[in-house]
N, C-alpha and C positions, 0 to 999 in steps of 0.2 A: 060425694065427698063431704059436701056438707052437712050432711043426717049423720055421716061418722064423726064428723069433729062433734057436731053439738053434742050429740054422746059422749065423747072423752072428753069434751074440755081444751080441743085442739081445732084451730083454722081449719075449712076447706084447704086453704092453700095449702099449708103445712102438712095436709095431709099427702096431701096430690105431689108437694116437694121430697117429702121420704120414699113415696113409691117409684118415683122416678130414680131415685138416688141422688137426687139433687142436694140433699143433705144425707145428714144421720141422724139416730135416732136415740134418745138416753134412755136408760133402763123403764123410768118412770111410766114414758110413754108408750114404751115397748108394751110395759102389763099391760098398761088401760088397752091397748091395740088387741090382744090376746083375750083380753076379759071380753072384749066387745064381740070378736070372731068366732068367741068359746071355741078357741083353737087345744086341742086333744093334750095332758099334760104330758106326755112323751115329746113332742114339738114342741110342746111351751119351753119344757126345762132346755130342750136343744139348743133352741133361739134364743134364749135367754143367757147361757152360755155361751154363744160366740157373739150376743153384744156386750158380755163381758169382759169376753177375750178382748175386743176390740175397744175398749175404754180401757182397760191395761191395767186394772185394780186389783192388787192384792197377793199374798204369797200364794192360794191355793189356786189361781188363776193359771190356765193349759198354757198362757204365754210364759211360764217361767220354765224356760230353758231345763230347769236342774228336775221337771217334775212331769210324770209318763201324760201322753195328752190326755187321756181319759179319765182325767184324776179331778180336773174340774165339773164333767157328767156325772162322775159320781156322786162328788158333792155336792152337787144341786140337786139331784136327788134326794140323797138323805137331810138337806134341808129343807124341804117341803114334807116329810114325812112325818109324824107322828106317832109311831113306833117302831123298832125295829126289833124284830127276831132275830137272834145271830147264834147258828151253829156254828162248834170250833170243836175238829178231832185233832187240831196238828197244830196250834197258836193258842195264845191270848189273841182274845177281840181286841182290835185295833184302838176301841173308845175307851178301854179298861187297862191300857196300855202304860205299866211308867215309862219315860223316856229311856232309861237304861234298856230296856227288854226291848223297847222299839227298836234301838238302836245296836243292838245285837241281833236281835232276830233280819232287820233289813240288812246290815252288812253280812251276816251269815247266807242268805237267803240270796242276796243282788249282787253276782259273782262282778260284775260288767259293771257296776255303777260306780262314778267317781265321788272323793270325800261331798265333793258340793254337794250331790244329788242325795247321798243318804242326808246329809245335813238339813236340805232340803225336805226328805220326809220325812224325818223326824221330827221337825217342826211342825209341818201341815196337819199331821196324825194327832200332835199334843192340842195344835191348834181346834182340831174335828172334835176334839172333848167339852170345849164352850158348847156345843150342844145339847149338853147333859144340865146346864145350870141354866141358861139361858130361860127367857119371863116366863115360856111356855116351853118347859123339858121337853126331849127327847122323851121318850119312854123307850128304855132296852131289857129288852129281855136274854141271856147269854146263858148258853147252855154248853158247858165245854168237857170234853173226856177228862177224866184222871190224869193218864197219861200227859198230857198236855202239863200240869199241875207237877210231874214229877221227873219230867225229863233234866238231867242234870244242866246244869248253868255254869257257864264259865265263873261266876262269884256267887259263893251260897247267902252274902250280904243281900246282894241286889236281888236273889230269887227269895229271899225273905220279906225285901221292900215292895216285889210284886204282890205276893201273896196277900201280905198286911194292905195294899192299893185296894183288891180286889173286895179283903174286906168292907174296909169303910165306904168304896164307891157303893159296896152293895147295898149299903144301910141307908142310901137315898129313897126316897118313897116312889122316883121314878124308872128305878134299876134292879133288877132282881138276877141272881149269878143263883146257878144247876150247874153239879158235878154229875156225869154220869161216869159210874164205878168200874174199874178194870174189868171188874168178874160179873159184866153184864151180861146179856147175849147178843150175840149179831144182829146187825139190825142196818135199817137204812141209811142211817147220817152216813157209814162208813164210807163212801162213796163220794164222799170231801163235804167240806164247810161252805154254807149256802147261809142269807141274808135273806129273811123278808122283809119288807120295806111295806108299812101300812099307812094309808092316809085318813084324812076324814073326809071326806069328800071324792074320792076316786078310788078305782081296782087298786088292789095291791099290785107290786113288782115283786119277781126275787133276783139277786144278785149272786152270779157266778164267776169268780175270779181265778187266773191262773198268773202265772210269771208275765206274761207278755200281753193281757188283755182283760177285758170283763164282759161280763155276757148278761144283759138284761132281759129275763123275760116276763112277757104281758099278756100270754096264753093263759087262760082260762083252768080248762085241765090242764096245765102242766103245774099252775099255782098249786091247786089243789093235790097234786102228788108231795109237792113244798110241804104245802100244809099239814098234810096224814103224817108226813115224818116227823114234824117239827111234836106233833102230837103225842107221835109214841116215845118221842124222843123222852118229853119230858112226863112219861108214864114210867120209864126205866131210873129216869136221873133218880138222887136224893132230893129231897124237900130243901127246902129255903134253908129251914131249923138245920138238917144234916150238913148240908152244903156248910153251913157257918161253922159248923162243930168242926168238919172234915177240917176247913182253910186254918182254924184257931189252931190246932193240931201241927198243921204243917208250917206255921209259921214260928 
């Protein structure tokens, strides 16, 4: 216990009083404890999250009632990540999201959910976008169908607001928006919208999401099937330059 504390900067005792559960533990020393164990970052972001839960911090936190539990896993994820991939054949991505479109697409979308809880995500979603500005961006890369781009809106204002959003987020040097074209050909992504999640220092994830859950995987080959799509995907898309011409167009 002691060779651990002097490592972290914490008591033998203190150490020896957490494992027993004689206390708890703050986030702070949670890391140093995880950095020391070089505990796998699948467990770290886990454990880190339900000491989260358990300090009771913040809207996007699994203890707020109005928000699905998994919603906190997710975002510790893509808070540790350093890029992300995001295919979309059926949405705007979530990060590129105005409020109005959030807020439409989740009450259209969450037949069972009460005003609190769309209120609830709609916030959290607007909120997931400080990661785009934040000291060291995000970097996203969004590659979304047409179709998505031209499915009618309940207000041609706010489908106009999106599109113009879509623009100028594009024009960050850490975001780059692909349309891929109606009259493409069949291909992979059809088969729904997948998230890779890239770090510096660790494997990639990809994320798979349905109505009722999300699905992390940290296979190997199966990244790499992610990956070959994400490839052709933006082999079919238009360029950056088209992309822009396309949105200026529609807006």
């Amino acid at each position: 216990m002691e060779a651990v504390g002097e490592a972290v900067g914490m008591s033998g005792s203190k150490i020896s009083r957490i494992e027993s559960s004689d206390i708890g533990v703050y986030l702070d020393d949670l890391e140093k404890l995880l950095d020391f164990y070089e505990v796998a970052r699948k467990q770290r972001v886990e454990l880190l999250g339900l000491a989260r839960h358990a300090e009771q911090r913040g809207l996007l936190r699994t203890n707020n009632p109005n928000l699905p539990e998994d919603w906190q896993t997710w975002a510790d994820f893509e808070d540790e990540a350093s890029a992300l991939l995001h295919y979309q054949p059926l949405a705007i991505p979530g990060l590129l999201q105005t409020p109005e479109y959030a807020r439409t697409l989740i009450e259209a979308t969450g037949h069972t959910l009460t005003d609190g809880q769309v209120d609830a995500l709609v916030a959290s979603r607007m909120a997931r976008q400080g990661l785009l500005s934040r000291s060291t961006p995000l970097k996203l890369s969004a590659i979304i169908e047409q179709s998505v781009l031209e499915r009618p809106f309940h207000d041609q204002g706010a489908h106009r607001r999106q599109v113009r959003h879509l623009i100028d987020t594009g024009e960050r040097p850490n975001v780059t928006v692909r349309v891929v074209p109606t009259d493409a050909e069949l291909h992979g992504g059809l088969s729904g919208p997948f998230v890779i999640l890239k770090y510096d220092d660790d494997p990639s994830l990809v994320l798979l999401e349905n109505k009722v859950a999300s699905l992390f995987i940290d296979v190997d080959d199966q990244i790499e099937v992610f990956e070959a799509t994400w490839a052709a995907l933006r082999r079919l898309a238009y360029t950056e330059e088209e992309t822009l011409d396309y949105l200026k167009d529609l807006a």
